[in-house]
KEMI-160543 format. One record per residue (C-alpha): residue number from 1; residue in one letter; x, y, z. Coordinates in pm, 1 decimal. Example, Ala and Ser with C-alpha at 12.3 -4.5 7.8 and 13.67 -1.06 7.14 Angstrom:
2
<num 1 residuo A u 1230.0 v -450.0 w 780.0> $
<num 2 residuo S u 1367.0 v -106.0 w 714.0> $
end
This chain:
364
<num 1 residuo X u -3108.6 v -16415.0 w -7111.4> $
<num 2 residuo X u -2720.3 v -16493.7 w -7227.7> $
<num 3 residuo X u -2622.9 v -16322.1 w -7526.1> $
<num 4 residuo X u -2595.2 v -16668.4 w -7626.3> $
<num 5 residuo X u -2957.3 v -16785.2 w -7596.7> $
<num 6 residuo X u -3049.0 v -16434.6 w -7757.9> $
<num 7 residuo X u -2858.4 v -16522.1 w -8083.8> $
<num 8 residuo X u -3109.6 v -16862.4 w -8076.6> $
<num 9 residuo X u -3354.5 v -16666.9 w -8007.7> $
<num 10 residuo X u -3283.3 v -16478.1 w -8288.2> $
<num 11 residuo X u -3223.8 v -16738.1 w -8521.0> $
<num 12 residuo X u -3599.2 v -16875.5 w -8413.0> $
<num 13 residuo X u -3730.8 v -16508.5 w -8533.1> $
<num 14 residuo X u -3569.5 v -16535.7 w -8853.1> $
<num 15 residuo X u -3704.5 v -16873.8 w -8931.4> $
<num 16 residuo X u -4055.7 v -16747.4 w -8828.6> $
<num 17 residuo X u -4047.9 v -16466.6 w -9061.1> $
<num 18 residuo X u -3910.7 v -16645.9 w -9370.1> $
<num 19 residuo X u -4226.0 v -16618.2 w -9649.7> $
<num 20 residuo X u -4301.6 v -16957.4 w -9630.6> $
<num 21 residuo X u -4613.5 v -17156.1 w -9533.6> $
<num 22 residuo X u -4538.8 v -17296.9 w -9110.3> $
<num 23 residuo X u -4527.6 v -17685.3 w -9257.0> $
<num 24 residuo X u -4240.5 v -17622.5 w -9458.8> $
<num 25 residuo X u -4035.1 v -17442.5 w -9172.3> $
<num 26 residuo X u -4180.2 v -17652.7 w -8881.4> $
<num 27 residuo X u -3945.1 v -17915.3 w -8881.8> $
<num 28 residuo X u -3611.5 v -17691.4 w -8880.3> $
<num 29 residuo X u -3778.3 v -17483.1 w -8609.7> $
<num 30 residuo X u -3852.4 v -17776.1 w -8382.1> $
<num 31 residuo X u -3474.5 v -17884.7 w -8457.4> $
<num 32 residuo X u -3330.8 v -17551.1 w -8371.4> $
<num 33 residuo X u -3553.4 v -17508.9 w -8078.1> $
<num 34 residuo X u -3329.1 v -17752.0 w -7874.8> $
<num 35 residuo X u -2995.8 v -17487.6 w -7876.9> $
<num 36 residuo X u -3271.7 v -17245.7 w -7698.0> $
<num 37 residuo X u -3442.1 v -17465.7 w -7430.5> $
<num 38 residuo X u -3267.5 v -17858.1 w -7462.3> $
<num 39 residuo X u -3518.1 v -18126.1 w -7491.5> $
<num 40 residuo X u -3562.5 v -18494.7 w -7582.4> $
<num 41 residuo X u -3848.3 v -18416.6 w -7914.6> $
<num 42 residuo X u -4079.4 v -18097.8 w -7971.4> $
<num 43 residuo X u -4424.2 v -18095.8 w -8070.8> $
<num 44 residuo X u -4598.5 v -17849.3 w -8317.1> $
<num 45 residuo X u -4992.7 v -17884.5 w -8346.2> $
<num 46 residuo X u -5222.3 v -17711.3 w -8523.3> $
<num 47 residuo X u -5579.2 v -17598.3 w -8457.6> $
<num 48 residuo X u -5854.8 v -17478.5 w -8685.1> $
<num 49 residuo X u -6089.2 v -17186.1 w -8594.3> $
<num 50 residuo X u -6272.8 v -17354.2 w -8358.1> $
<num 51 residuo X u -5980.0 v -17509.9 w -8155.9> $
<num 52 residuo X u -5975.9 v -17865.6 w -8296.4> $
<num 53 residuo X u -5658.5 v -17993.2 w -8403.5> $
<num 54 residuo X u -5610.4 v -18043.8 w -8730.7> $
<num 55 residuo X u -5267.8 v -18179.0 w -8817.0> $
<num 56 residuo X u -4892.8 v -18173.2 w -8619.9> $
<num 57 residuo X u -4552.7 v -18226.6 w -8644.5> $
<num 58 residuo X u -4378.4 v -18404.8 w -8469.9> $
<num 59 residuo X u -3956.5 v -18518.5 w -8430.6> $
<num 60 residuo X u -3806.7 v -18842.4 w -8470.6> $
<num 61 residuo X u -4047.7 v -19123.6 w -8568.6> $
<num 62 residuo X u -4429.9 v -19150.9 w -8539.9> $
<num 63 residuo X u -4550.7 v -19447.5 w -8382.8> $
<num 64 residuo X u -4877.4 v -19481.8 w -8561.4> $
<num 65 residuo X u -5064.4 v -19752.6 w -8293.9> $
<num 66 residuo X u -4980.9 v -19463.5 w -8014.0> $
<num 67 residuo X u -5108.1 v -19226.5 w -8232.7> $
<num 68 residuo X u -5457.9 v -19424.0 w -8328.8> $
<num 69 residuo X u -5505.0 v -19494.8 w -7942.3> $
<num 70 residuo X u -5428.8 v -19124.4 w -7827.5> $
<num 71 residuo X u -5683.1 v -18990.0 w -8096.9> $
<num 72 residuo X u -5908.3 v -19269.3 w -8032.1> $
<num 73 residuo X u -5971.1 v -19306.7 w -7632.0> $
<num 74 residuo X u -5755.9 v -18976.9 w -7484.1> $
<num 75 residuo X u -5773.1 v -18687.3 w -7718.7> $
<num 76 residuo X u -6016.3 v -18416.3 w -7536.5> $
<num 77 residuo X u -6201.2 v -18804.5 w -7387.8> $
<num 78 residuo X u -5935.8 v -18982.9 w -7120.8> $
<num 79 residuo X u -5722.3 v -18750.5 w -7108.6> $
<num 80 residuo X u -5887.9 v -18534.0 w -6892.7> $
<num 81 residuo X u -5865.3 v -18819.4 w -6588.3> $
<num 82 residuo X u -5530.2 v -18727.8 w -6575.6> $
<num 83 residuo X u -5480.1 v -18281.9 w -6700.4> $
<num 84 residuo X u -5687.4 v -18065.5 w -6903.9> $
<num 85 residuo X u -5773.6 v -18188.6 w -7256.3> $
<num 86 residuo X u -5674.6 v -18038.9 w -7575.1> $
<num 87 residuo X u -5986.3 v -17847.2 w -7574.5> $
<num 88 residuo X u -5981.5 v -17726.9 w -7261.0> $
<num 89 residuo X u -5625.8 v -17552.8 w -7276.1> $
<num 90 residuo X u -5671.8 v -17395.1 w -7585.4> $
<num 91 residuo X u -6043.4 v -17257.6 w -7417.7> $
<num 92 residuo X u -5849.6 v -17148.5 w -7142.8> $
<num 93 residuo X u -5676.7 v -16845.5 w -7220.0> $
<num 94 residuo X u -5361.7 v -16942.3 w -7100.3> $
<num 95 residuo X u -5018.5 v -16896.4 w -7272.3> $
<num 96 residuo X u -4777.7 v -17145.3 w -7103.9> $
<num 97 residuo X u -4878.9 v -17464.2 w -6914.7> $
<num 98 residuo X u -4574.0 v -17566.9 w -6719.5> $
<num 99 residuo X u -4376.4 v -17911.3 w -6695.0> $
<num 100 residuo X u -4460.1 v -17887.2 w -6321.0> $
<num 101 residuo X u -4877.3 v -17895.6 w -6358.0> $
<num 102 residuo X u -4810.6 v -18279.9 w -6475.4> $
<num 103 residuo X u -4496.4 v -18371.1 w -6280.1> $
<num 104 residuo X u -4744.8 v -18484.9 w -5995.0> $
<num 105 residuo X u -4824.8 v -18854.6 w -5906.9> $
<num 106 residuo X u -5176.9 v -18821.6 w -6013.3> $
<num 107 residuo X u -5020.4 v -18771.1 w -6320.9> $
<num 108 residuo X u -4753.7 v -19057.1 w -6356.5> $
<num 109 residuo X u -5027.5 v -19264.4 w -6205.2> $
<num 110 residuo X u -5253.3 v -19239.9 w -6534.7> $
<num 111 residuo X u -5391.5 v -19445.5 w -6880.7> $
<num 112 residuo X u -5217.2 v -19162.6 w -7000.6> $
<num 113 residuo X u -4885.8 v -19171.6 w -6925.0> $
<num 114 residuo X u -4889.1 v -19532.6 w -6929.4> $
<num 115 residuo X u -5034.8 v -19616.5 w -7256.9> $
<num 116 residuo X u -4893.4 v -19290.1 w -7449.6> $
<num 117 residuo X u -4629.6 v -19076.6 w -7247.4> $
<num 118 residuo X u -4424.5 v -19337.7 w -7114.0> $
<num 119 residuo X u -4389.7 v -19577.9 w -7429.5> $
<num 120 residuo X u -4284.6 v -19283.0 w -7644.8> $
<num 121 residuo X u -3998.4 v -19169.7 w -7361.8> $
<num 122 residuo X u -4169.6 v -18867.8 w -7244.4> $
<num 123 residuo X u -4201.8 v -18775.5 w -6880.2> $
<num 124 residuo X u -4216.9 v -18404.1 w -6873.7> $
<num 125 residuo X u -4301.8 v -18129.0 w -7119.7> $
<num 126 residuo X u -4411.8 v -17757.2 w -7102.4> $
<num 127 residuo X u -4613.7 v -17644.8 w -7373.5> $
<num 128 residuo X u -4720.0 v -17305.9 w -7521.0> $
<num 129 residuo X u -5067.0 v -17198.2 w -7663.9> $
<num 130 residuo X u -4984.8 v -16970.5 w -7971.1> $
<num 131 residuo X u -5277.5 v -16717.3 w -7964.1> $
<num 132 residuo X u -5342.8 v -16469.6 w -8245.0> $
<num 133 residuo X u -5619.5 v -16171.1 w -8237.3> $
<num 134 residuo X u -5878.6 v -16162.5 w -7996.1> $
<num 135 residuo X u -5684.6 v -16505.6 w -7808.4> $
<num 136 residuo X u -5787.6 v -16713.2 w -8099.1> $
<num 137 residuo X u -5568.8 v -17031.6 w -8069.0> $
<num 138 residuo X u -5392.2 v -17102.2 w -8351.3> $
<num 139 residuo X u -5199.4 v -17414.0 w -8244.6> $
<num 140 residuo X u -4919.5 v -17575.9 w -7937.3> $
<num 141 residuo X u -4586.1 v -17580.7 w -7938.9> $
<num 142 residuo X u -4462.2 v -17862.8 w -7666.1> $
<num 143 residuo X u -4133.0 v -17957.3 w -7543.1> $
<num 144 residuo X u -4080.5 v -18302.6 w -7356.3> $
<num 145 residuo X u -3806.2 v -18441.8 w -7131.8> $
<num 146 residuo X u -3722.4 v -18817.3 w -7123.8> $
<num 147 residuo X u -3692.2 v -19017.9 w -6742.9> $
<num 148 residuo X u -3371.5 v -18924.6 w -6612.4> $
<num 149 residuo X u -3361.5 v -18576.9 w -6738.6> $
<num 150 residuo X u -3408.0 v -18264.9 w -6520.4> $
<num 151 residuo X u -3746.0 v -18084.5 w -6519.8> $
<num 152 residuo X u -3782.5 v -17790.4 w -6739.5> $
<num 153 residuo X u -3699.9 v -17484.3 w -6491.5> $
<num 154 residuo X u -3884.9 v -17183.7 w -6501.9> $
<num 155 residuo X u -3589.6 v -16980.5 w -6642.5> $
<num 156 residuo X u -3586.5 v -17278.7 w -6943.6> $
<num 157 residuo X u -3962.1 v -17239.6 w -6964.4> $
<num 158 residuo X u -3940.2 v -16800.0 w -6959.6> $
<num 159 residuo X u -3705.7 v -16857.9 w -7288.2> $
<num 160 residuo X u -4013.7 v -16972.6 w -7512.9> $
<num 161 residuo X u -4213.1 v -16713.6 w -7426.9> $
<num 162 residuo X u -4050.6 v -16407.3 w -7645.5> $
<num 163 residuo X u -4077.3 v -16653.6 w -7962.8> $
<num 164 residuo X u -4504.9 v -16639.4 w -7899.9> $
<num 165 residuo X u -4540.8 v -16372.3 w -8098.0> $
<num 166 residuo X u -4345.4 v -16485.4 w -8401.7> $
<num 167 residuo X u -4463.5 v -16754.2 w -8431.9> $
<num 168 residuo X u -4851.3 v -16610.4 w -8459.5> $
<num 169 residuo X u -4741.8 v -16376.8 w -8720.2> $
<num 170 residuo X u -4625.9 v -16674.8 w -8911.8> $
<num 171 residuo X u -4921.5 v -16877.4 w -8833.5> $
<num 172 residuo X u -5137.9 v -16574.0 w -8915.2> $
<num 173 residuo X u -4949.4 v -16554.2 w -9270.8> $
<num 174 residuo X u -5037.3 v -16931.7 w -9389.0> $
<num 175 residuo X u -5356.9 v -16827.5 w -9557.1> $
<num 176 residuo X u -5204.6 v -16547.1 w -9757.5> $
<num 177 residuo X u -4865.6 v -16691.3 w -9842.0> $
<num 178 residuo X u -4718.9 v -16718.6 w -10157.3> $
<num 179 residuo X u -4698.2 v -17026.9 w -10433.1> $
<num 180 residuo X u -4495.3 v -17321.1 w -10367.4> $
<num 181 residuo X u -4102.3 v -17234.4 w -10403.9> $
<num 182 residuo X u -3926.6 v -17238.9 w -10688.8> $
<num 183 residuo X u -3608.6 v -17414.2 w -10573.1> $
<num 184 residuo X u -3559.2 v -17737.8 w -10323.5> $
<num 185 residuo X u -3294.3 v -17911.0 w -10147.7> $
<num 186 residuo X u -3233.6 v -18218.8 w -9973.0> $
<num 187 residuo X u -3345.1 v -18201.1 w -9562.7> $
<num 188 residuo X u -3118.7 v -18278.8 w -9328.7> $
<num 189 residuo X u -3296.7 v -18613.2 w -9265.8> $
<num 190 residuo X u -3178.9 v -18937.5 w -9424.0> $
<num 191 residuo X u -3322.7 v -19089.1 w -9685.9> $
<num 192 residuo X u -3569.0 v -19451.1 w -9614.0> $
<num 193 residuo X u -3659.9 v -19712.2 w -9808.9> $
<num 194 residuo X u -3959.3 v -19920.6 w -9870.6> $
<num 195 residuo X u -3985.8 v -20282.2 w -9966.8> $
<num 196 residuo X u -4289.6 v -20387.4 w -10187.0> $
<num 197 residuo X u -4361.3 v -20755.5 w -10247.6> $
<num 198 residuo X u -4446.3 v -20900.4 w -10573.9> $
<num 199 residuo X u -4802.9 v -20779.0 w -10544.1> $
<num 200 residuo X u -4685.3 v -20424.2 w -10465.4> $
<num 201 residuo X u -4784.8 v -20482.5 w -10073.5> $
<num 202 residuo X u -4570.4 v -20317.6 w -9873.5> $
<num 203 residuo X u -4365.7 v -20570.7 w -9616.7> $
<num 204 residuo X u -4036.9 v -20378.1 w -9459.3> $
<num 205 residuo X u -3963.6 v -20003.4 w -9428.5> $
<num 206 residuo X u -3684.1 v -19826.7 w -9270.0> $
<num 207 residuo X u -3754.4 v -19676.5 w -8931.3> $
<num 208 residuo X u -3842.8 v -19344.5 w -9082.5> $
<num 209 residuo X u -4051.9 v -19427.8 w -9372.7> $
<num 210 residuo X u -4370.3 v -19486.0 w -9256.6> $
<num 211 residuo X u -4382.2 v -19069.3 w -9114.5> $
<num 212 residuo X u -4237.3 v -18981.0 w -9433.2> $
<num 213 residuo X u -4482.6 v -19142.0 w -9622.3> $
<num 214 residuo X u -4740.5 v -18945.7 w -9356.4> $
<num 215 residuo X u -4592.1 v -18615.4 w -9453.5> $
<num 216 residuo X u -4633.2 v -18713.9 w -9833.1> $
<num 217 residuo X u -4923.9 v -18690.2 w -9758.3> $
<num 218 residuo X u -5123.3 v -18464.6 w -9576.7> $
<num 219 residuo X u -4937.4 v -18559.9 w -9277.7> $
<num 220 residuo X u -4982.8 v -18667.7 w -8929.4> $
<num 221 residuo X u -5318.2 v -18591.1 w -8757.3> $
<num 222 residuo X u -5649.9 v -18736.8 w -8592.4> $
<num 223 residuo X u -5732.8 v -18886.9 w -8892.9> $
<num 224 residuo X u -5389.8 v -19045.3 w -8918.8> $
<num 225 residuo X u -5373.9 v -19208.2 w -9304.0> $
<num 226 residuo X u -5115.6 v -19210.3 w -9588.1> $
<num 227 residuo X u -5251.9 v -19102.3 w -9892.0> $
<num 228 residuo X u -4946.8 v -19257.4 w -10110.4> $
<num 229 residuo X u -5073.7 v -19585.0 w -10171.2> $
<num 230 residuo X u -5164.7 v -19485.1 w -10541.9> $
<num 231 residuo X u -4820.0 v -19343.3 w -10562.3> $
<num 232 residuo X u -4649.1 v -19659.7 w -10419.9> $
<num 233 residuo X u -4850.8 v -19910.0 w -10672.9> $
<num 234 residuo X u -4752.9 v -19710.3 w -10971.4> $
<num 235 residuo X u -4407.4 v -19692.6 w -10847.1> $
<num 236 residuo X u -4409.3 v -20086.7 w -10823.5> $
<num 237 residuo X u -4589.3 v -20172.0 w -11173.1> $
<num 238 residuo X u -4378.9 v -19893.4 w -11361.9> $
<num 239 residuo X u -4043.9 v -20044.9 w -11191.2> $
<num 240 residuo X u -4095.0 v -20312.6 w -11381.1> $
<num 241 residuo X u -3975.4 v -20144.4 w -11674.3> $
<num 242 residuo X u -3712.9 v -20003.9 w -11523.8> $
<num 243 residuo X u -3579.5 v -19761.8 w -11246.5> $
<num 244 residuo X u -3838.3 v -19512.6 w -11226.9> $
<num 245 residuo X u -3844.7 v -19132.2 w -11018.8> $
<num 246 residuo X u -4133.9 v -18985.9 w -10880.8> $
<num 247 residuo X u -4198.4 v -18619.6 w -10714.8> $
<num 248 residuo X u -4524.2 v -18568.2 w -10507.8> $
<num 249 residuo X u -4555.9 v -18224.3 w -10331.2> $
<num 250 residuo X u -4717.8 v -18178.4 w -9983.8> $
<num 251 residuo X u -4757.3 v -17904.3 w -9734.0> $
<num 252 residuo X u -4459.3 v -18034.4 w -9549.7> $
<num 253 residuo X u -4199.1 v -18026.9 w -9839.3> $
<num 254 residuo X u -4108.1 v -18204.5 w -10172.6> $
<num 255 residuo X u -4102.6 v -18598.1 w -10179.1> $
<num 256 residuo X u -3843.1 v -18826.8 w -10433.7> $
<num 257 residuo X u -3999.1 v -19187.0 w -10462.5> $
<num 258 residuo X u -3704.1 v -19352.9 w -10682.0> $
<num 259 residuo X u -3798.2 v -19746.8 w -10735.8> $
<num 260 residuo X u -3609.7 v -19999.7 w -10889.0> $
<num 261 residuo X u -3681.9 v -20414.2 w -10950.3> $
<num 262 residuo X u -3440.2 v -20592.2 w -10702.6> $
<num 263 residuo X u -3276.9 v -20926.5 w -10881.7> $
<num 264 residuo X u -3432.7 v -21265.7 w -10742.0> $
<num 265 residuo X u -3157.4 v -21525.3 w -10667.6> $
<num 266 residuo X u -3131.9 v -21897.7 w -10633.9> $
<num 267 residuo X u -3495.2 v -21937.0 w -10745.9> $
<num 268 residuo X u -3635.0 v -21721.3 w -10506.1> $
<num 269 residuo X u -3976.1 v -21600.7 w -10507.7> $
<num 270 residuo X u -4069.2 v -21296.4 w -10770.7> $
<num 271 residuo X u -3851.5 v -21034.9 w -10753.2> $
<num 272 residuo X u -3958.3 v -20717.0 w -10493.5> $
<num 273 residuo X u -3934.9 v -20308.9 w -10541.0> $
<num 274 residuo X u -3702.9 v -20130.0 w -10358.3> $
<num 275 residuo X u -3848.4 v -19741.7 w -10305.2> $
<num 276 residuo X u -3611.5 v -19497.6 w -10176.4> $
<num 277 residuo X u -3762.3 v -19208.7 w -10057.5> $
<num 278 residuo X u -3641.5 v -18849.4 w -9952.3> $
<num 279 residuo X u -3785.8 v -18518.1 w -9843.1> $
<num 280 residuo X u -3667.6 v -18232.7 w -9956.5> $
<num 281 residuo X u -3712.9 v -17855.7 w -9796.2> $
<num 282 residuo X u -3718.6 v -17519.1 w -9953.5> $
<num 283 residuo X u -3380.0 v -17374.2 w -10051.1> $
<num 284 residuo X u -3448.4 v -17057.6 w -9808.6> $
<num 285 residuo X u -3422.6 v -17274.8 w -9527.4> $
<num 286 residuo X u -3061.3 v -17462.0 w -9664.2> $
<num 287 residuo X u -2960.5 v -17116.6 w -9689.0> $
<num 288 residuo X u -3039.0 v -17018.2 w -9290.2> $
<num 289 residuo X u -2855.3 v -17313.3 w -9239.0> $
<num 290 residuo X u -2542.3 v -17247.9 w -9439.7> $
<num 291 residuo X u -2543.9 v -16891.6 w -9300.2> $
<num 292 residuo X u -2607.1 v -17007.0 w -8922.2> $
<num 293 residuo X u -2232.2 v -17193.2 w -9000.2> $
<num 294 residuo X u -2052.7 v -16920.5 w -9060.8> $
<num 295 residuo X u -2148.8 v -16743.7 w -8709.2> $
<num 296 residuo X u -2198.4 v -16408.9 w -8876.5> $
<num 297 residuo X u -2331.3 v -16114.4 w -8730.6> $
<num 298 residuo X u -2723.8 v -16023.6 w -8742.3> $
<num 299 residuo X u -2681.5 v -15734.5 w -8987.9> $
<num 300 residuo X u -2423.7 v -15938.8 w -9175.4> $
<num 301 residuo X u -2703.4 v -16256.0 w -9185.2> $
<num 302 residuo X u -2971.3 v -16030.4 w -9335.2> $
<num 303 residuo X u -2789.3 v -15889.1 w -9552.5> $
<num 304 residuo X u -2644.2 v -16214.8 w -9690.5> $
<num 305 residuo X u -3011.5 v -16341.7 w -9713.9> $
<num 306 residuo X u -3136.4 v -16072.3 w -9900.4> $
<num 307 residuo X u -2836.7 v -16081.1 w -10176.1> $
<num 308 residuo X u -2861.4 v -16444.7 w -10176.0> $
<num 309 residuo X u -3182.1 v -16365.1 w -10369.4> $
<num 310 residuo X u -2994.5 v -16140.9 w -10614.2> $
<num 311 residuo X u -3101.4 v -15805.8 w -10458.9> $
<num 312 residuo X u -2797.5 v -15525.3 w -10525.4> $
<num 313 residuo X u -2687.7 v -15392.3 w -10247.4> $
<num 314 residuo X u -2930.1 v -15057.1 w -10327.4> $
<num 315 residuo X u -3224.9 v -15257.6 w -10305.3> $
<num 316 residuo X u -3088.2 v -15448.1 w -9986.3> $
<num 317 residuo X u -3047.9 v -15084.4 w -9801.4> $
<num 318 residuo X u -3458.6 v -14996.3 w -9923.0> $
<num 319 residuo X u -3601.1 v -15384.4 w -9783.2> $
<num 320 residuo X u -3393.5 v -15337.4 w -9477.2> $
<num 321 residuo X u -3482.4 v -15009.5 w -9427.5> $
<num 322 residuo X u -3119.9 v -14903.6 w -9323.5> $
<num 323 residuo X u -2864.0 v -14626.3 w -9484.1> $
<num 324 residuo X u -2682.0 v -14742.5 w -9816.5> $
<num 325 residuo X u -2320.6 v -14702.7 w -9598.3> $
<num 326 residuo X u -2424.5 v -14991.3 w -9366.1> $
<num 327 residuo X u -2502.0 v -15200.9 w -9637.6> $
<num 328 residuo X u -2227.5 v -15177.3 w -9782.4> $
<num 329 residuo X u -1996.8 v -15172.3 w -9421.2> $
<num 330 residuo X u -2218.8 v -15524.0 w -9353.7> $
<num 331 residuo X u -2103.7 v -15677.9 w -9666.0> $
<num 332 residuo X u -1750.3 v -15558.6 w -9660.2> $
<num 333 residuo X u -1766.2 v -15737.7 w -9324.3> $
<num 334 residuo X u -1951.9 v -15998.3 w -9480.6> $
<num 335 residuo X u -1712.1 v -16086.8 w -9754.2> $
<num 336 residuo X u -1358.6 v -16065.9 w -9530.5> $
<num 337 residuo X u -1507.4 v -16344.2 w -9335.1> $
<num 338 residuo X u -1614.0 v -16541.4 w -9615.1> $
<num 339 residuo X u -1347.7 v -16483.6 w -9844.0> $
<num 340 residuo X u -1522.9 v -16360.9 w -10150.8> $
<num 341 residuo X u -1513.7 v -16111.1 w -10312.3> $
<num 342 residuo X u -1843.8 v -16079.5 w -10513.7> $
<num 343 residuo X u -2212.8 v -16168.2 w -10465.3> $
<num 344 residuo X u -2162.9 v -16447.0 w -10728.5> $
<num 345 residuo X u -1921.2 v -16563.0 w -10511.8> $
<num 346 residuo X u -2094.1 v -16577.3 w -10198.5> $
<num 347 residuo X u -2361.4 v -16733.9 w -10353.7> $
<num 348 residuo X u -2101.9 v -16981.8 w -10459.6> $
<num 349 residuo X u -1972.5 v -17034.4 w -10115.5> $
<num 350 residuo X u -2337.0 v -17066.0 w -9949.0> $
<num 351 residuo X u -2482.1 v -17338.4 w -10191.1> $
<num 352 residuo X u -2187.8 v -17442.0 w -10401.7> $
<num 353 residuo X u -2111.3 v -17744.8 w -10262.2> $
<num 354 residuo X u -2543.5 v -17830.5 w -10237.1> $
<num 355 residuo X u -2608.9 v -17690.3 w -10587.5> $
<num 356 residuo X u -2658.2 v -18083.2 w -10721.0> $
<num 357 residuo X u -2906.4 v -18159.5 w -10451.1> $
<num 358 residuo X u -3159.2 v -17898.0 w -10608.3> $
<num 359 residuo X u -3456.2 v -17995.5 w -10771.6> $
<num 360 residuo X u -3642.6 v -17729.0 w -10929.2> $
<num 361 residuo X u -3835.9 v -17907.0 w -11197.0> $
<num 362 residuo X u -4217.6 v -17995.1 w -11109.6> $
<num 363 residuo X u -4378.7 v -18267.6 w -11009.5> $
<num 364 residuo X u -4466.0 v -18567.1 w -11228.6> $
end
């Protein structure tokens, strides 16, 4: 592997071993997971003890007709006319089903493809089973390929497999992890918006809101249903007094509903709600993303983490389990290419400029 892909590689550890439950860090992992193998959209789905999914993630926006006919007629039914179900692989054993198993014309000759693959833009994808003690699944991470682009090579598909590991420690961790965090800032996503008739029905969204309303809820699985609907009528009756702000916490981040009455014109029918919603992710993962900016080295990165979070350098020697002299050699290092010349400082440099996107107050 390049020193290159090592240093994503890397980065992918790190993200897997930040103490924080696998919804909130799923969506920055499947976004950084294209500088290690490139792909069109990656897939993350969990299973539950006995190897039935449960929930997923998934990038760009969810198509929620596909979804309802893939969980109604193919999931672990059709799709086995065309490759082994979802039950099936995760009974298996295996670790790694490669893009060439489906790149056959049995395949591209299926329901399957042509009702779900091939309306979503997907034409090949590897996938890996995520295994913890005893081979117990614990959930799939796939990567697809739109028509026109290359197969996944072997080399491509050899990449994931060093991340398995990782990524069933942090699986392993979700039952034990700690609270919700304390601080949150904006994702990298853009905002949508919501329009809600006069009624508080809602008639146009943005092309992302309806799978951020999902993940407002408990997000996208077989049972695919928003549970914001309760959210979204109080929103419309309380706009009515004026702008209003809601937060709603979920297991994939921190939601901002902010509605306001829009102005009816020329006699126009009674006026509608605009609802702009956000997501917001931990402040641990802003601060990866910061740090993965300044191309620092791996000792430098940890050590920046860990002094981000006020640690003196004494205690960052003890949690990193190196001598006091590196420390303090790392963040020497650490502040030249920065240019600061304190921890105060660095903090300043790493969130300054994202300090007014926090929120840190709970939700109404």
């Amino acid at each position: 592997m390049s020193p290159k892909k090592s240093r994503e590689l890397g980065r992918l550890r790190e993200l897997c071993a930040l103490d924080l439950p696998t919804p909130l860090v799923m969506p920055t992992l499947l976004a950084e997971l294209h500088a290690l193998v490139p792909s069109s959209r990656n897939l993350f789905d969990w299973c539950d003890g006995d190897g039935a999914l449960t929930r997923y993630c998934v990038e760009g926006p969810v198509d929620e007709s596909i979804a309802r006919l893939y969980f109604d007629e193919f999931h672990n039914r059709r799709e086995a006319e065309a490759m082994p179900s979802f039950a099936q692989t995760l009974a298996s054993g295996a670790v790694l089903n490669s893009a060439t198993q489906l790149d056959t014309q049995r395949f591209l000759g299926s329901a399957l493809y042509a009702e779900i693959w091939r309306p979503q833009g997907f034409r090949y994808r590897v996938e890996l089973i995520v295994r913890g003690r005893h081979g117990r699944p614990l959930g799939s991470l796939v990567l697809y390929r739109g028509p026109g682009e290359p197969c996944f090579t072997a080399a491509e598909e050899a990449r994931l497999l060093p991340l398995l590991p990782h990524l069933a420690q942090a699986l392993s961790r979700d039952a034990v992890s700690s609270g919700a965090p304390e601080h949150w800032q904006p994702a990298p996503e853009a905002g949508e918006v919501l329009l809600l008739d006069d009624a508080g029905r809602l008639r146009h969204a943005s092309a992302g809101a309806r799978r951020l309303l999902l993940l407002a809820g408990p997000g996208p699985g077989p049972q695919q249903t928003t549970s914001t609907d309760a959210v979204l009528a109080g929103l419309h009756t309380a706009a009515r007094r004026g702008a209003v702000t809601q937060l709603v916490d979920s297991p994939w981040g921190r939601f901002e509903f902010s509605a306001r009455l829009l102005d009816a014109l020329d006699g126009a029918a009674p006026c509608w709600t605009e609802v702009q919603l956000r997501r917001f992710e931990p402040r641990e993962l802003a601060d990866e993303r910061r740090l993965r900016s300044f191309d620092l080295s791996g000792g430098q990165t940890a050590v920046a983490r860990l002094l981000l979070q006020g640690l003196a350098q004494s205690e960052v020697a003890q949690r990193l389990a190196i001598a006091p002299s590196t420390v303090v050699d790392h963040t020497r290092k650490l502040y030249q290419r920065l240019g600061v010349r304190s921890a105060r400082e660095l903090v300043e440099r790493v969130r300054g400029s994202e300090a007014s996107g926090w929120l840190a107050r709970p939700p109404s």
